[in-house]
C-alpha positions as a printed Julia matrix, in Angstrom:
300×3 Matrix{Float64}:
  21.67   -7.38    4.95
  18.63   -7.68    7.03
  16.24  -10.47    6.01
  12.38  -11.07    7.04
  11.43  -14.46    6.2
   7.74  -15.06    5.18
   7.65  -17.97    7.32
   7.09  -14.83    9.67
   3.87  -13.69    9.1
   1.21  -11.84   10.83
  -2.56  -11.14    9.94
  -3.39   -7.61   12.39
  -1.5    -4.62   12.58
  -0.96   -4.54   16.44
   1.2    -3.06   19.09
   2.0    -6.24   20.84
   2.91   -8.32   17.81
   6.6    -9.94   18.93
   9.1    -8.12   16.63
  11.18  -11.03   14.12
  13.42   -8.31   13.31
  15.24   -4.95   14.26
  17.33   -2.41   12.02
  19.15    0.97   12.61
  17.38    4.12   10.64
  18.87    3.82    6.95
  19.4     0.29    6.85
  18.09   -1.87    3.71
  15.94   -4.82    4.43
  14.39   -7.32    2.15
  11.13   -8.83    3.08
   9.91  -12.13    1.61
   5.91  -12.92    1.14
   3.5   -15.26    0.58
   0.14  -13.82   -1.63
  -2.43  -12.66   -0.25
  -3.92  -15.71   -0.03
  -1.1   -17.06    1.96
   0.13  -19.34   -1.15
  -3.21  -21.42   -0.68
  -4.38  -21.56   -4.33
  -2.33  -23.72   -6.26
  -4.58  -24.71   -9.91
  -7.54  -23.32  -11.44
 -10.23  -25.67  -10.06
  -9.72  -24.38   -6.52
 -12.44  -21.79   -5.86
 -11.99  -18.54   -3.55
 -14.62  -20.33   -1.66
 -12.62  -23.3    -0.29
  -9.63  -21.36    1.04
  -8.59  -20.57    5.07
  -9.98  -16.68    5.21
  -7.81  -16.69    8.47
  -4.95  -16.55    6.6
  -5.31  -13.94    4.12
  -3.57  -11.34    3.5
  -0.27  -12.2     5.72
   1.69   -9.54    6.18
   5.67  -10.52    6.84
   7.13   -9.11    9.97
   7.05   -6.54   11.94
  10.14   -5.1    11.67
  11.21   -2.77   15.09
  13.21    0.58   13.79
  15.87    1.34   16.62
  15.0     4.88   17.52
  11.52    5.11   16.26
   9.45    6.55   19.22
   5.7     7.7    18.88
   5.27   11.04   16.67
   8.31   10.06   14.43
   7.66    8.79   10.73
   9.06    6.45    8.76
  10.7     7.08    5.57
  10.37    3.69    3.65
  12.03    3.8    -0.11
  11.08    1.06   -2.25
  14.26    0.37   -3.8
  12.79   -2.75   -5.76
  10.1    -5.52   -5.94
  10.96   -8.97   -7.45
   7.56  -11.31   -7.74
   7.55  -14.61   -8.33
   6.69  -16.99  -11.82
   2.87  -16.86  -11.38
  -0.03  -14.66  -10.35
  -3.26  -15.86   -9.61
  -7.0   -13.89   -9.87
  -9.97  -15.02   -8.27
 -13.45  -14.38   -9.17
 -16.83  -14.82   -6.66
 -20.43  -14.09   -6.93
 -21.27  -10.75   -4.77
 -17.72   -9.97   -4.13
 -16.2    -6.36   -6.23
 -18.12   -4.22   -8.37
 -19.38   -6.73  -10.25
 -20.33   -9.17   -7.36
 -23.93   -8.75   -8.72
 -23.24   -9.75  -12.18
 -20.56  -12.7   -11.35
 -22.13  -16.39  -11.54
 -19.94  -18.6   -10.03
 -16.52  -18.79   -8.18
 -13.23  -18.5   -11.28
 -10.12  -18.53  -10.29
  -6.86  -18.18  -12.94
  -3.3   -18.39  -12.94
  -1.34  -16.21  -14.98
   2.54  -16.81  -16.1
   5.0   -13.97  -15.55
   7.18  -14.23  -18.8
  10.24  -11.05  -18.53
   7.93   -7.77  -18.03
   4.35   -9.44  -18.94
   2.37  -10.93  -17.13
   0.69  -13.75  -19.56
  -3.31  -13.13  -19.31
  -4.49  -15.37  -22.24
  -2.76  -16.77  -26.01
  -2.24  -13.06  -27.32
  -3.15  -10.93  -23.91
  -0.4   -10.08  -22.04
  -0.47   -7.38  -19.21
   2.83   -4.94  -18.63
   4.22   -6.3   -15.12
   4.13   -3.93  -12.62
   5.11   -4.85   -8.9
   3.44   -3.17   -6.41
   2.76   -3.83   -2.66
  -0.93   -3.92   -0.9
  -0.25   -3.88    2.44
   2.19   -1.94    4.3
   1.9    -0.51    7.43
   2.86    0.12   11.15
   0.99   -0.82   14.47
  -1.95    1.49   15.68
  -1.72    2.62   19.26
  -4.84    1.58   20.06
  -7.43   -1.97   18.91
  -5.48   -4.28   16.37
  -6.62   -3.9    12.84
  -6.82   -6.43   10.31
  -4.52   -6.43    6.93
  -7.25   -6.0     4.88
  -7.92   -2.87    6.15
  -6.67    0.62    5.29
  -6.44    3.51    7.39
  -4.27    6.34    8.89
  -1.59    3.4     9.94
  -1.6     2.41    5.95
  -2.47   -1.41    6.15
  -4.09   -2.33    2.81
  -3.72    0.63    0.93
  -4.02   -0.88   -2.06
  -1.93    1.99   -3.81
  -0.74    0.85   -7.68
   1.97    3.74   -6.83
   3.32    1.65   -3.95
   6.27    0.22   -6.11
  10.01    0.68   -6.32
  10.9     4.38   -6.59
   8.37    5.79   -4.76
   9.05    6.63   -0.91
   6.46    5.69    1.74
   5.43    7.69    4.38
   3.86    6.05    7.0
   3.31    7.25   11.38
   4.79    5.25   14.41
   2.4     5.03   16.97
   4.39    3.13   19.07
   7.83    2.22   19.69
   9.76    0.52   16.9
   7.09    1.32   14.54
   6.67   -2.27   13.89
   6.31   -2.08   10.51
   4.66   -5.3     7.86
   4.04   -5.46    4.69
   2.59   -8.41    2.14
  -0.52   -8.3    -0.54
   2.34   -7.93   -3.41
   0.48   -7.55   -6.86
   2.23   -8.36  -10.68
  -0.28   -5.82  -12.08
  -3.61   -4.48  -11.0
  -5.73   -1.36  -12.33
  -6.73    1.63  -10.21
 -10.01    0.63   -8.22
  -9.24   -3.08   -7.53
 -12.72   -3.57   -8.53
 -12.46   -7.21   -8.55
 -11.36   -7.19   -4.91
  -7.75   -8.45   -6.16
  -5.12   -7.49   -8.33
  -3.06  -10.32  -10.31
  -1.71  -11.23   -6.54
   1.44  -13.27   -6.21
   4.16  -13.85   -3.64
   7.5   -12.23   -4.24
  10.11  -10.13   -2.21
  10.93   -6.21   -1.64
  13.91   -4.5    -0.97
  13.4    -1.56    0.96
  15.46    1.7     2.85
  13.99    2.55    6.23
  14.75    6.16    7.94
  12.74    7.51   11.07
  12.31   11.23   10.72
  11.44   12.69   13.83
   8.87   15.25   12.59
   5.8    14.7    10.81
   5.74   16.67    8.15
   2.75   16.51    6.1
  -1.02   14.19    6.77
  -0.07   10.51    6.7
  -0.23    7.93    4.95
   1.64    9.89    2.28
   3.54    9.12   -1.19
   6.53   10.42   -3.13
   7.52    9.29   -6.75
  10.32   10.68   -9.18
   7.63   13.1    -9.99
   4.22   13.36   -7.4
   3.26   14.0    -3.83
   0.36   12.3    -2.64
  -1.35   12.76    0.17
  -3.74    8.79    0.91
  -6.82    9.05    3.14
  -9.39    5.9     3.79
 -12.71    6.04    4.75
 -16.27    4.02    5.02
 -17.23    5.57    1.38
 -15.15    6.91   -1.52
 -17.01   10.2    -1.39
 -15.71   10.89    2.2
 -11.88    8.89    1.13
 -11.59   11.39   -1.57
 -12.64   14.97    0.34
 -10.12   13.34    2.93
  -7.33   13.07    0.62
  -8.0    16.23   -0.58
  -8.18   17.88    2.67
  -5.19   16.78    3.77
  -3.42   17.82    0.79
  -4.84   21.39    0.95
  -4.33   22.05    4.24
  -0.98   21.13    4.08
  -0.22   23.55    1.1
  -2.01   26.38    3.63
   0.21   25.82    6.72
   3.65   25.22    4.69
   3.49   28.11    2.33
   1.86   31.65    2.02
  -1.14   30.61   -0.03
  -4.65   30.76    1.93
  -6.97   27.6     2.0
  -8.81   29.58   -0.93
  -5.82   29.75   -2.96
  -3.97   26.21   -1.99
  -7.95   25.06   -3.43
  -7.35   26.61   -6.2
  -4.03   25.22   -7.26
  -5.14   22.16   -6.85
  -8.68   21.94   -8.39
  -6.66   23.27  -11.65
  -3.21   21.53  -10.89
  -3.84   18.65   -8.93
  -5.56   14.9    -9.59
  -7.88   12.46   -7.48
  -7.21    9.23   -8.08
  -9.55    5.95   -7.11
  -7.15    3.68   -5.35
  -9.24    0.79   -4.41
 -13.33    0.47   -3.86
 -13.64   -2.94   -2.65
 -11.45   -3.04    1.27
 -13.86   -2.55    4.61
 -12.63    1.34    4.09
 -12.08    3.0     0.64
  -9.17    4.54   -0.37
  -8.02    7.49   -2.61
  -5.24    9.68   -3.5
  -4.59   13.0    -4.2
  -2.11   13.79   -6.68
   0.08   16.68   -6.98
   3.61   17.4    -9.37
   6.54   17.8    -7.41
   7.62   20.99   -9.63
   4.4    22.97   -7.78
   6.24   22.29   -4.22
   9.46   23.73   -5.31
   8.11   27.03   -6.98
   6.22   27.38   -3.64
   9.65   26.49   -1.56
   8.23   23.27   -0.18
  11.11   20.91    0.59
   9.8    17.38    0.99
  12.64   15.82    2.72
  13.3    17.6     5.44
């Protein structure tokens, strides 16, 4: 089986980054990665303030796709997400939502103990692995991992975790595809600008599909589509996300915009997915069951 190792790592999405890797469409690869503060922050007395910001949010890889030409899209399934024995949070005065009310750098580390993640004596927090960034190279300017856009890059996504499918564009030969920024647990919204971050290591099925089917970045769970879009504000993220979701239920089926509006404003949900990344991002939500009454088929 294919292995990235995290000794690999890169810090901007970009068309020349040197491959480490290669794989045939439908192969299973496991990438390994540091947190996305590249492991720095070791006890509670460091501050956020004393790390290398150069090297945050690494992002292991890329991996080049044999076969994946510009116009294709990857298929990535999360087949599963192992983390490692402890998460750390950090906490810093104008950083988040509540930069403004913060008074001085915190940091914590938090124990993962079987499916909790150990917040205090008596607090525990379900563990839920997710990944942060994941993405493939833009054609054009590199862009940094921490932020999101039509590529994916730091999506920030809580429903970026094993069983849902990631749909993501190649730009460029290879796709190049990197991913890092894995959290143990972390609330729609991000609103401390982290989630309980941690290093760890995901196993993952890559296929290239050679038409783009719906807007990208996209989602697909056991039981949602969801259409991503990232922006400069979360007003313009979410009428994005909701766009793209709309007009893709007006040029795949016979409803009008009017109706494919419709279904959605009474059907669908708009999720936050994180406020605190140099773009915004949000979701927008709809049950697979609605795409098969209307003869949608997803996968192909």
């Amino acid at each position: 089986m294919i292995r990235l190792s995290n000794e690999n790592t890169i810090f901007f999405m970009d068309k020349e980054n040197v491959p480490i890797a290669s794989c045939q469409s439908g192969d299973t690869v496991i990438f390994e990665t540091k947190d996305c503060l590249s492991d720095q922050i070791t006890n509670e007395e460091q501050a956020l303030t004393s790390i290398d910001f150069n090297r945050v949010n690494p992002a292991t890889g890329p991996l080049y796709v044999e076969g994946a030409r510009r116009g294709d899209m990857l298929e990535i399934e999360i087949l599963d997400i192992k983390v490692g024995k402890q998460g750390v949070m950090t906490a810093a005065p104008g950083l988040g939502a509540l930069g403004e009310s913060l008074n001085s750098p915190t940091t914590k580390l938090f124990p993962i103990e079987g499916d909790d993640v150990v917040y205090s004596t008596g607090l525990r927090l379900p563990l839920q692995p997710m990944i942060g960034v994941i993405g493939t190279a833009p054609p054009g300017e590199p862009i940094n991992n921490g932020t999101p856009g039509p590529h994916g890059g730091n999506l920030d996504t809580k429903d970026i975790k094993p069983g849902t499918t990631v749909y993501l564009p190649v730009e460029v030969d290879g796709a190049l595809l990197a991913l890092g920024d894995l959290h143990a647990a972390m609330g729609d919204g991000e609103i401390l600008i982290c989630g309980v971050e941690i290093a760890g290591t995901v196993t993952l099925k890559v296929n290239v599909k050679k038409e783009r089917m719906f807007p990208l970045p996209a989602l697909k769970t056991d039981t949602h589509f969801m259409t991503i879009a990232s922006a400069e504000t979360l007003d313009a993220a979410a009428v994005q996300a909701t766009k793209n979701m709309a007009t893709f239920l007006a040029n795949r089926t016979a409803l009008s915009i009017e109706e494919a509006g419709m279904l959605l404003s009474g059907a669908g949900d708009l999720y936050v997915s994180q406020i605190v990344n140099p773009l915004k991002t949000a979701r927008f939500s709809l049950a697979l069951h609605y795409f098969e009454k209307l003869g949608v088929d997803l996968c192909n």
